[in-house]
N, C-alpha and C positions, 0 to 999 in steps of 0.2 A: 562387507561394504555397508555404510549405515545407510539409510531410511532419506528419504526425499519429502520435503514439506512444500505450501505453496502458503506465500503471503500475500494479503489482497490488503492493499494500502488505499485508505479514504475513499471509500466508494458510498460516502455519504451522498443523504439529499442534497446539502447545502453545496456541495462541489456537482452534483452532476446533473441534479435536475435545473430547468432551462428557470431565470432568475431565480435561483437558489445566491444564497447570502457573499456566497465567491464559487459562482458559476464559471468552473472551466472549460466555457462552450460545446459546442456541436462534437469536438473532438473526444470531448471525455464521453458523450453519451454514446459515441460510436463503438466502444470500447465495451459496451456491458455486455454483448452475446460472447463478445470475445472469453471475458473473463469466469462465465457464466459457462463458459465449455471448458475451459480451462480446470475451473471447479468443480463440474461434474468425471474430467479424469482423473483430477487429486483425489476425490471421492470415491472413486469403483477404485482405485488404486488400493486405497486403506490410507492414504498419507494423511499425516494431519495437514490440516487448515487453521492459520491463523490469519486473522483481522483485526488489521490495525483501525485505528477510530480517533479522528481528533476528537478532543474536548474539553473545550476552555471554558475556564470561569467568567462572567461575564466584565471582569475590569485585566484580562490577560493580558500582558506585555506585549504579545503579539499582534496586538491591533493598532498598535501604533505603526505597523507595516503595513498590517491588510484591515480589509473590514471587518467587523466583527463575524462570527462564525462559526458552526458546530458548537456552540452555548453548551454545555454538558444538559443531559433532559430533555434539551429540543427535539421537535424532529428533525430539523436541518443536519443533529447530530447523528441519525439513524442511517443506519446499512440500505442502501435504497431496496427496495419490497423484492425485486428481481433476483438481487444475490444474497436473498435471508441468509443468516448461520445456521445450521441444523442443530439439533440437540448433540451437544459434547465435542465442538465445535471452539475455539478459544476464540476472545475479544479481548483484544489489548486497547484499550484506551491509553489516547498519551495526548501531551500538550506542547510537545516541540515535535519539529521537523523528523527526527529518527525515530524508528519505532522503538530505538534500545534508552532512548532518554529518561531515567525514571521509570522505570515498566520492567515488565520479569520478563522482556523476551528471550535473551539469552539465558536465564534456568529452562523456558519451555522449552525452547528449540536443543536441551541438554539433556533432558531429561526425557524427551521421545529420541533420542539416538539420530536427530538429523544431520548429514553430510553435507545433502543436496538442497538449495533451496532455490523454487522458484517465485519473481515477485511480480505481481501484477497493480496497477491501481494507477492514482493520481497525486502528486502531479510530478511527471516524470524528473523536472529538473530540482524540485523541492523534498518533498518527501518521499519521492521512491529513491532518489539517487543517496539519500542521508540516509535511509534505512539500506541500502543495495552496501555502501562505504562501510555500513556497521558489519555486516556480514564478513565483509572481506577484510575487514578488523580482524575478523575472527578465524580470518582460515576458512569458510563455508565455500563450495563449489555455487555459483549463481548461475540463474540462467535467468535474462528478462525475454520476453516476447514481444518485440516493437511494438506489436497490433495489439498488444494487451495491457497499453500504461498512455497515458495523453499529459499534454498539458496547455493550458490556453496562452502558451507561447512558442510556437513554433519553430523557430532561431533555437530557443534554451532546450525546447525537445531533443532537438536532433546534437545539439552540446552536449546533453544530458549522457544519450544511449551511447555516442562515444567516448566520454568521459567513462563510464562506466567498463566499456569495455576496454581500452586500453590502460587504463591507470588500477579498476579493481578487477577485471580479469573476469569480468561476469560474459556467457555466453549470450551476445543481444541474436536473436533469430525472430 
């Protein structure tokens, strides 16, 4: 049986600290002990961890949607202080919605022998559920953790975790 990974999607300043540049509210900060225990079992486990990272240039297409945001360099782009990366630790920067856009996630997750993955972060109906969809592109066994993914829409949340579970077969608990 292969190996078990855990991904932590945007758990940037810019998304989780209170007026950060696209603050996911109260909901996303509720979210950090979560993820923060989360990662300390992926850890004593041996799994890897991977962290996803927006970061855009600062004239990206995607601001014609949202505000501008995780600037690559900024701190707004930074892993908030709480859920540092440890040394040997992967950070995947990306600049659209999936973590597989442009990005080696799929060599990484190929290349430590992952089956299992679990994924944590924000924002539930945007970038976890397009990175959760790439997975299950993939054939990966998912599991999300309700209490460990937010998003500052509450309606598209709970869209999200069922969409997920019913259409890509991820285990929401």
């Amino acid at each position: 049986m292969g190996g078990e990974a855990l991904i932590v999607v945007d758990m940037l300043n810019d998304f989780i600290e209170e007026n950060g540049a696209l603050d996911c509210g109260p909901t996303a900060r509720a979210i950090v002990p979560v993820v923060a225990r989360r990662l300390q079992a992926h850890r004593q486990a041996g799994n890897p961890v991977i962290f996803l990272a927006d970061a855009h240039a600062p004239d990206d297409k995607e601001f014609e949607k949202f505000p501008p945001h995780c600037i690559a360099g900024t701190r707004g782009a930074r892993i908030v202080a709480e859920l540092a990366p440890k040394p040997g630790e992967t950070v995947i920067t990306k600049t659209r919605y999936s973590g597989f856009y442009g990005t080696d996630l799929e060599q990484v997750l190929k290349n430590a022998g992952v089956e299992t993955v679990e994924v944590v972060g924000v924002c539930t109906s945007i970038c976890v559920m397009d990175t959760v969809g790439g997975l299950a592109n993939r054939d990966y066994r998912i599991r999300v953790p309700a209490a460990g993914v937010a998003d500052f829409d509450p309606e598209m949340h709970a869209f999200a975790l069922r969409r997920m579970k019913q259409l890509y077969g991820a285990e929401v608990v």
